[in-house]
Wavefront OBJ file of the C-alpha trace (Angstrom):
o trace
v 59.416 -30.634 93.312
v 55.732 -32.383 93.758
v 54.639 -28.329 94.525
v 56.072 -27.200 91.656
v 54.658 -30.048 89.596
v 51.127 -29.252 91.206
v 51.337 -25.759 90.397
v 52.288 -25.983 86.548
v 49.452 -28.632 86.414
v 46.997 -26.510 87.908
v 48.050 -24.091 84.887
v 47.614 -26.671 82.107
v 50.736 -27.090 82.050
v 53.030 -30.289 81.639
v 56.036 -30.374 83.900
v 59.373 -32.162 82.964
v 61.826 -32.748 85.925
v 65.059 -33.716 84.619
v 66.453 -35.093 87.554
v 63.532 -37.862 87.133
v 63.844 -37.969 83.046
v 64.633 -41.375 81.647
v 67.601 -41.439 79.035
v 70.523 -43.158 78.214
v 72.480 -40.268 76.281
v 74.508 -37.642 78.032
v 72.529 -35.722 80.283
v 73.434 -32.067 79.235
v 72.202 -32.478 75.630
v 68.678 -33.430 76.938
v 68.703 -30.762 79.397
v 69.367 -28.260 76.485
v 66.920 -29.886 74.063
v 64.246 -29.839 76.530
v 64.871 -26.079 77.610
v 64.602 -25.194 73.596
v 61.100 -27.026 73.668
v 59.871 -25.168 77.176
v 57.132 -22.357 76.933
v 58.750 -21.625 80.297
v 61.329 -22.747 83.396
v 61.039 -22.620 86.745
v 64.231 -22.883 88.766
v 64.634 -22.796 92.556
v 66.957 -21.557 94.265
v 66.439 -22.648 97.632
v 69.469 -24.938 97.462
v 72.903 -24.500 96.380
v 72.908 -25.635 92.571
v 74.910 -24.180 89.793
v 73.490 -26.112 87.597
v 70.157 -24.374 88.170
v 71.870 -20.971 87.509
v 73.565 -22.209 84.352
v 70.168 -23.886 82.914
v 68.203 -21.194 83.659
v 71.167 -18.353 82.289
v 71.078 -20.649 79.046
v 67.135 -20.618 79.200
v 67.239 -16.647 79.036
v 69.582 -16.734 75.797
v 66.845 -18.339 74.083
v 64.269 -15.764 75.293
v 62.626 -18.065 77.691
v 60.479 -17.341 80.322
v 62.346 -18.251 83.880
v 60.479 -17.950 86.801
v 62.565 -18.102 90.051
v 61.475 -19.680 93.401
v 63.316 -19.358 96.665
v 62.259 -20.448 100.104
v 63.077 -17.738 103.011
v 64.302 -20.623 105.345
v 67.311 -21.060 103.565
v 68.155 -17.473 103.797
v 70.955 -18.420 106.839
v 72.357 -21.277 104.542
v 71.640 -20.328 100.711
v 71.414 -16.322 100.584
v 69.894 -15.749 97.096
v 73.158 -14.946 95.226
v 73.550 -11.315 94.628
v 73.383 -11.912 90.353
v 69.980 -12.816 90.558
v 68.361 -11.307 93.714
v 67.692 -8.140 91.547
v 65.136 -9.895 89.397
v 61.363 -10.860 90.845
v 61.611 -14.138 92.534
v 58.517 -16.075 94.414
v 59.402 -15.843 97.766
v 58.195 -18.540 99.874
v 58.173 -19.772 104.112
v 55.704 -23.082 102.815
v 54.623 -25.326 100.877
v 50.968 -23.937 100.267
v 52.713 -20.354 100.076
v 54.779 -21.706 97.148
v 51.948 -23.342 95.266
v 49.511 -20.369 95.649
v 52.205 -17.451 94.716
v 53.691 -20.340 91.571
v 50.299 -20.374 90.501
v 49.708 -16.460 90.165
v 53.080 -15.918 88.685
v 52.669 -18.503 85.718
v 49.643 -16.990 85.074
v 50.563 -13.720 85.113
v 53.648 -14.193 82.968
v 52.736 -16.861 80.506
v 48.538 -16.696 80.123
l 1 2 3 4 5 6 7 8 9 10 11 12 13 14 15 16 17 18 19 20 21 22 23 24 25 26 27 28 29 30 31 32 33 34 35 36 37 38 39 40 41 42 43 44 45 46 47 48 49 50 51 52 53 54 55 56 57 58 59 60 61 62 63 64 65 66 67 68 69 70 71 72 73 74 75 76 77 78 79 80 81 82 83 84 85 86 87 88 89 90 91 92 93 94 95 96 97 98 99 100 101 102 103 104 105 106 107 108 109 110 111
């Protein structure tokens, strides 16, 4: 997450991580609120989360950019499920990998 956070900074970017967002209302509400508010989402895949896939499918209704990450090692544990592997992802083996390729893709697809 700190990579992530990094890269979108290095961008000019702020990042919100929801799993660290302080509220007291329902969770799902605020999730959806801040999606509406995003210029874009990234969303790794890297670890089993539905969740992810049903933010980032509701992200794409509102004609957000998503930006998908996924790191190789998990390929054994976490295939990249077959719905989304058709669509560019940043592929990544490290840390440094994921910040440097993050980096290039945000600008490429938002600046």
């Amino acid at each position: 997450i700190k990579v992530i956070q990094n890269a979108i900074a290095e961008c000019n970017y702020e990042s919100i991580i929801m799993s660290e967002y302080e509220t007291n209302n329902w969770i799902m509400p605020e999730i959806f609120h801040q999606i509406k508010l995003c210029d874009f989402m990234v969303v790794d895949l890297s670890i089993r989360c539905d969740g992810a896939y049903y933010e980032a499918g509701y992200a794409y209704a509102l004609g957000k950019e998503v930006i998908h990450t996924y790191d190789l090692n998990e390929k054994e544990n976490n295939p990249l499920h077959f719905d989304v592997a058709q669509k560019s992802t940043v592929m990544y083996s490290d840390y440094d990998e994921l910040k440097r390729k993050l980096v290039a893709r945000i600008k490429a697809t938002i600046e």
